[in-house]
C-alpha positions as CSV (number, residue, x, y, z in Angstrom):
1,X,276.5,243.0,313.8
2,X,272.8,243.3,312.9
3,X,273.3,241.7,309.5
4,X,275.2,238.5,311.1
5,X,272.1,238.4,313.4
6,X,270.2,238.3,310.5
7,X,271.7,236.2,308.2
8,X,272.3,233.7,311.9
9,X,268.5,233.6,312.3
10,X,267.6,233.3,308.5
11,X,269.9,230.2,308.9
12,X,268.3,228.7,312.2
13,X,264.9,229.3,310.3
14,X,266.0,227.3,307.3
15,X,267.4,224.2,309.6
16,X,265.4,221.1,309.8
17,X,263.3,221.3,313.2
18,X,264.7,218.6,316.0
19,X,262.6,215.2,315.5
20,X,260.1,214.9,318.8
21,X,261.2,211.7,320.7
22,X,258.7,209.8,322.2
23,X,259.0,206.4,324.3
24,X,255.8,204.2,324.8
25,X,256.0,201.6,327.8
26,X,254.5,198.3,326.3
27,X,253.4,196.1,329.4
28,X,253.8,192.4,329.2
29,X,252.9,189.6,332.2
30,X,255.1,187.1,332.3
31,X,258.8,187.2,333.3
32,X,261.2,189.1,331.6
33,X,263.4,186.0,330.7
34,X,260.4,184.3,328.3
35,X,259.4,187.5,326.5
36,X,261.7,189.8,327.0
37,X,263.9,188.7,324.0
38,X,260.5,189.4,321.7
39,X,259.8,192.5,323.3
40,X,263.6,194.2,322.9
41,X,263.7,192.9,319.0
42,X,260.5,194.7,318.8
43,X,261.9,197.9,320.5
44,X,264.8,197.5,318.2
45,X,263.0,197.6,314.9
46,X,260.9,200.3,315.4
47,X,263.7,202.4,316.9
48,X,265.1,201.8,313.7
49,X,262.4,202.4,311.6
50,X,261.6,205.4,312.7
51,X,265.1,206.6,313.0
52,X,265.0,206.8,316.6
53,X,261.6,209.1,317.1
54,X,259.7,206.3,319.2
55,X,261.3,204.2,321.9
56,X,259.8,201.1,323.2
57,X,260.4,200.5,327.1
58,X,259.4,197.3,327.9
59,X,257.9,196.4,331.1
60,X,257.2,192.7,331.7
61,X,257.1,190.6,334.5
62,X,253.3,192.2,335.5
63,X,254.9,195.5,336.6
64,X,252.5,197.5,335.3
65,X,249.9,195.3,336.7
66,X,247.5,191.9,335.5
67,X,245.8,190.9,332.1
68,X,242.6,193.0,333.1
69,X,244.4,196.0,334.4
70,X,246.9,196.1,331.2
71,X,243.5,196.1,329.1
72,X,241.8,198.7,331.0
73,X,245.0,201.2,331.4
74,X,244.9,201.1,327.6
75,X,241.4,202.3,327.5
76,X,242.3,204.7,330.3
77,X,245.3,205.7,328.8
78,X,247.7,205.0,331.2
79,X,249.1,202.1,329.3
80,X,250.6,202.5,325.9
81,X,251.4,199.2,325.0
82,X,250.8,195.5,325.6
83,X,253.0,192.1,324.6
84,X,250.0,189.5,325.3
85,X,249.2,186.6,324.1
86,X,246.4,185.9,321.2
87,X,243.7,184.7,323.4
88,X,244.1,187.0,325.8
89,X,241.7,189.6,323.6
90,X,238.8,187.6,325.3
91,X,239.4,190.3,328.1
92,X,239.1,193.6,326.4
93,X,236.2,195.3,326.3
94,X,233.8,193.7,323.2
95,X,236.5,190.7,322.9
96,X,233.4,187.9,324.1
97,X,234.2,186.5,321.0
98,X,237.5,185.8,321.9
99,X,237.0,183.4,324.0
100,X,237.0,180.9,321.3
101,X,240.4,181.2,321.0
102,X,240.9,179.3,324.1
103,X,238.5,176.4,323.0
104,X,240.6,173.4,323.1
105,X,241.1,172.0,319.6
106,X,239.2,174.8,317.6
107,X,241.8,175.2,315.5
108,X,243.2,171.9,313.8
109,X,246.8,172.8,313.9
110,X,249.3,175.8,314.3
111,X,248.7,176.3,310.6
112,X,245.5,176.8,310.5
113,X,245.6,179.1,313.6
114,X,248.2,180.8,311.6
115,X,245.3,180.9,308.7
116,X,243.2,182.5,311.0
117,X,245.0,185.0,312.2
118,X,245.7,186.4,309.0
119,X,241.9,186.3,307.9
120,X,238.7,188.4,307.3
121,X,237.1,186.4,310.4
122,X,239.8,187.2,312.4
123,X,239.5,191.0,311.4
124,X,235.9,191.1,311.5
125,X,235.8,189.7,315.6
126,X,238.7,192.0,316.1
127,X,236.8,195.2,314.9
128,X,234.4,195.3,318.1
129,X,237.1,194.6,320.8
130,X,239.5,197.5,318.9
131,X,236.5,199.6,319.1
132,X,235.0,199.5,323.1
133,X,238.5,198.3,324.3
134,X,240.3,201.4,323.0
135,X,243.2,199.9,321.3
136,X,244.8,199.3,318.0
137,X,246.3,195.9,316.8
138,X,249.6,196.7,315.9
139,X,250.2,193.0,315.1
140,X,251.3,189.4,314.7
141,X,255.2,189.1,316.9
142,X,255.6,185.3,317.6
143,X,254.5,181.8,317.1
144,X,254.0,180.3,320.9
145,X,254.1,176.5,321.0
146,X,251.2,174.6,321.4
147,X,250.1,173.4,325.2
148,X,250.7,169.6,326.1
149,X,250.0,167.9,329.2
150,X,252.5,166.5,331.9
151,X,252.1,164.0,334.6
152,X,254.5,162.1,337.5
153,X,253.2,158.8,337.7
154,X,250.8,158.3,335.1
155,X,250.7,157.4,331.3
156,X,247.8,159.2,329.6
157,X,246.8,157.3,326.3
158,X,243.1,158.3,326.7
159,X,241.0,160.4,328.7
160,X,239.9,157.4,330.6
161,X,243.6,157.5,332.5
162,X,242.8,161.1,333.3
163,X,240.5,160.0,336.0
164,X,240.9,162.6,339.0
165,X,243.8,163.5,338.2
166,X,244.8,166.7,340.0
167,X,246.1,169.1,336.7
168,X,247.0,172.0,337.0
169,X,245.5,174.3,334.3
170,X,244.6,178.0,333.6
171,X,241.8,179.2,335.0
172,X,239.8,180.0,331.5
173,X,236.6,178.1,331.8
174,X,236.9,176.8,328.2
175,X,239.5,174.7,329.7
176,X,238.3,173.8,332.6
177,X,235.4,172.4,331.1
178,X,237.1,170.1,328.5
179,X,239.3,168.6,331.5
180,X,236.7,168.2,333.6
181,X,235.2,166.1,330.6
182,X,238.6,164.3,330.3
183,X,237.7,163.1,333.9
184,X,240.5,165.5,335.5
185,X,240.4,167.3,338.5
186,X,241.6,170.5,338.0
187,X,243.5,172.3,340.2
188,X,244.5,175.9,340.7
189,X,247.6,176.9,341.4
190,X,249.6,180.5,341.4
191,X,252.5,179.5,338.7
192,X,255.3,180.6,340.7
193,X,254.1,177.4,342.9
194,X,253.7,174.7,340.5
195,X,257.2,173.4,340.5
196,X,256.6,172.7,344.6
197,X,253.0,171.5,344.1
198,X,254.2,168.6,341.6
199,X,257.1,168.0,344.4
200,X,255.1,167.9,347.0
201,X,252.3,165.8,345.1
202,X,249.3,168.7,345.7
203,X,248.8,168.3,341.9
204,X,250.0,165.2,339.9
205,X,250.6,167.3,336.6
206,X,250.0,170.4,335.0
207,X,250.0,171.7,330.9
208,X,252.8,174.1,329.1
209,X,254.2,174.3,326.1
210,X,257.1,172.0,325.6
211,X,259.7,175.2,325.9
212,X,258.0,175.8,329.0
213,X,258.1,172.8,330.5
214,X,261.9,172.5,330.6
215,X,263.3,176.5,331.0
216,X,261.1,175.6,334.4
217,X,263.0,172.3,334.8
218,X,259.4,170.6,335.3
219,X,261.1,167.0,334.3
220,X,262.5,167.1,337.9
221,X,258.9,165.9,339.4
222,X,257.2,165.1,336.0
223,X,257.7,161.8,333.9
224,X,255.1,161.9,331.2
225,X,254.7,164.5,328.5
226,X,251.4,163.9,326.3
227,X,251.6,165.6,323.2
228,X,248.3,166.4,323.0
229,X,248.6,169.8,320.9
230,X,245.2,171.1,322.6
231,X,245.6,174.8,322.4
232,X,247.3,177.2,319.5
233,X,248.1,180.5,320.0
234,X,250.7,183.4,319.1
235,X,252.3,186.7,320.6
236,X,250.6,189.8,319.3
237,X,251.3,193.5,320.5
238,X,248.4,196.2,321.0
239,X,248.5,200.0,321.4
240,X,246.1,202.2,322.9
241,X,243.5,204.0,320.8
242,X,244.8,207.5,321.3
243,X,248.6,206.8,321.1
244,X,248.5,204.8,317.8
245,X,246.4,207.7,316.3
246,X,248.8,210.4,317.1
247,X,251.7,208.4,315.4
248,X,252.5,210.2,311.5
249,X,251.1,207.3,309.1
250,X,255.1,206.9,308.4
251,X,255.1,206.1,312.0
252,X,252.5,203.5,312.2
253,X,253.8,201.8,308.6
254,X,256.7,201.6,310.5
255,X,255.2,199.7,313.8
256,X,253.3,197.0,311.1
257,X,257.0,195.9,309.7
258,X,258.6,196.1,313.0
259,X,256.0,193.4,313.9
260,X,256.5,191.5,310.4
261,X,259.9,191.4,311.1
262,X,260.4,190.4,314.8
263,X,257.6,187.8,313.9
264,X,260.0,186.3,311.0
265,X,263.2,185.9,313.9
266,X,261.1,184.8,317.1
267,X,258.8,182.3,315.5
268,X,261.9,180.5,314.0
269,X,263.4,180.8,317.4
270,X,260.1,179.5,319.1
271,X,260.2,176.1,317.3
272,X,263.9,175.8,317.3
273,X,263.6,176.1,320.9
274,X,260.9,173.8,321.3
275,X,262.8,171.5,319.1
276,X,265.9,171.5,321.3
277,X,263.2,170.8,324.8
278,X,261.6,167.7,323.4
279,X,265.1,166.4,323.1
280,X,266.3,167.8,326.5
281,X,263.1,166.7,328.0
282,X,264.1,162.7,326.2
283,X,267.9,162.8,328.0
284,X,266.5,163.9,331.6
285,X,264.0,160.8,331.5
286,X,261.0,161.9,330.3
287,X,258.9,159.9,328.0
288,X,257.0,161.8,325.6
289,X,253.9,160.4,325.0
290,X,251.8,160.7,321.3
291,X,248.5,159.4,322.0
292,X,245.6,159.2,319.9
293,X,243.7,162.5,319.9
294,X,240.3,161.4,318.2
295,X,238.9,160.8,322.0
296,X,240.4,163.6,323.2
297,X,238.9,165.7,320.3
298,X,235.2,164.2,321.0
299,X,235.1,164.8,324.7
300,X,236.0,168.7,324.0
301,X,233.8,169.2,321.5
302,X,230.8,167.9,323.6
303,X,232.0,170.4,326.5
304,X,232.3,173.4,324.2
305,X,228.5,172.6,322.9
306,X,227.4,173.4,326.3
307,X,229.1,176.8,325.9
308,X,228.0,177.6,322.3
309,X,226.2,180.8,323.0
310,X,227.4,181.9,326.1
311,X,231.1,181.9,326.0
312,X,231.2,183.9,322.4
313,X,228.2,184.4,320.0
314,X,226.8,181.3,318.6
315,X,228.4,180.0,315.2
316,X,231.9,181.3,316.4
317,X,233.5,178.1,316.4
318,X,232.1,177.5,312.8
319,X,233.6,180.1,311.8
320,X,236.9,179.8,312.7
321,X,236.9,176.1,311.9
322,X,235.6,177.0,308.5
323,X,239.1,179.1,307.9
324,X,241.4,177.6,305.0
């Protein structure tokens, strides 16, 4: 009996130790339906990847609270994770810079946002923010389409037909500023009420993505979609500080190709969808609108001067423009 005890715990000795498990919520704001696809193919690859020893739990829809609060509970550690959007760094602790991000027209085209997102400027902004904000960039997940502008009742070919307007807008002052330069009013308006307020005429338009624009069936009480192309941006995830640095380097190798990867399948299925909305968006009555941007570009750039400086450090805007 002794010797089978022996040889019985020689053997358990010998056997490859149990792999820890560990699941990381990753918060994300908006409803479960947009992102949620992005987030799960995420969860999937690195489940994979690590041959099931981290597991993703996703958490959109806001549940684990707003922007700001996702941000800080990374810091604090009571977030492990964050879906967001690109510009969105502008809120993290040392992300000032960021703000750029949201400067209408700063970037040319999706391409050269692209470009930018895959530079040394990029890297050297992001260094500051990962460092006082507490988290790691884990990376690059999706394209997101760029934001247009929709109205009921009137035909925007120029700023000048922008004149008080209502639009509803995000409430990012870069923005603000460069409508209230196109002559717009703009409006605020919780999201979860904009289909009512264009019913109900409290705003006369508002500006999405064209994706956006029809999943929220907006071409019920909007008839004109500008293509104005104003702001690029992109789906990145984030992990806090202290998390990402107890991940084995296996472990974090493996959270960069999970984000390679998911990137490769949702940006394709970003522009495919966005593909199949301008053509919905044609057969429900819209008319889709391709103005000339030159006036659109001026009046921005004059807005943004006056923020040069105190939005993000001075030359910021040179520097991403100067991106190849």
């Amino acid at each position: 009996m002794k010797r089978m005890l022996a040889l019985l715990t020689a053997a358990l000795a010998l056997a490859p130790a149990a792999r820890a498990e560990t699941t990381l919520r990753m918060a994300y704001v908006a409803p479960p339906p947009v992102w949620g696809p992005i987030a799960d193919r995420f969860a999937q690859h690195v489940a994979e990847k690590t041959k099931g020893e981290i597991k993703i739990q996703s958490m959109g829809g806001g549940q684990l609270g707003n922007l700001p609060q996702n941000y800080a509970g990374m810091k604090t550690g009571q977030i492990d994770m964050m879906l967001a959007d690109t510009g969105t760094l502008s809120l993290a602790r040392g992300g000032k810079d960021f703000n750029a991000l949201f400067a209408p027209y700063v970037f040319r085209d999706h391409a050269h946002f692209r470009a930018f997102m895959a530079s040394q400027t990029f890297r050297d902004m992001l260094a500051g923010a990962e460092k006082e904000g507490g988290f790691h960039y884990v990376g690059y997940v999706s394209d997101r389409t760029p934001r247009q502008l929709t109205t009921a009742k009137t035909k925007v070919a120029s700023p000048a037909d922008m004149k008080g307007l209502k639009v509803r807008v995000p409430e990012t002052p870069t923005i603000l500023a460069v409508f209230k330069a196109w002559g717009a009013s703009p409006t605020p308006v919780a999201a979860a009420e904009l289909y009512l307020a264009m019913k109900q005429g409290i705003v006369d338009g508002q500006d999405n993505g064209f994706d956006a624009i029809a999943g929220a069936k907006y071409y019920e009480v909007q008839k004109y979609a500008m293509r104005i192309d104003y702001i690029q941006s992109g789906l990145m995830v984030l992990m806090a500080a202290d998390k990402w640095a107890k991940l084995a380097p296996a472990q974090q190798k493996a959270m960069g190709e999970a984000a390679a990867e998911t990137e490769a399948w949702a940006s394709k299925m970003t522009w495919d969808v966005a593909a199949k909305s301008i053509a919905l968006l044609k057969e429900k009555g819209m008319e889709i609108v391709e103005p000339d941007l030159a006036p659109f570009k001026k009046a921005a750039a004059e807005a943004l001067a006056q923020l040069d400086g105190q939005l993000w450090t001075k030359g910021t805007l040179e520097k991403i423009q100067a991106v190849k």
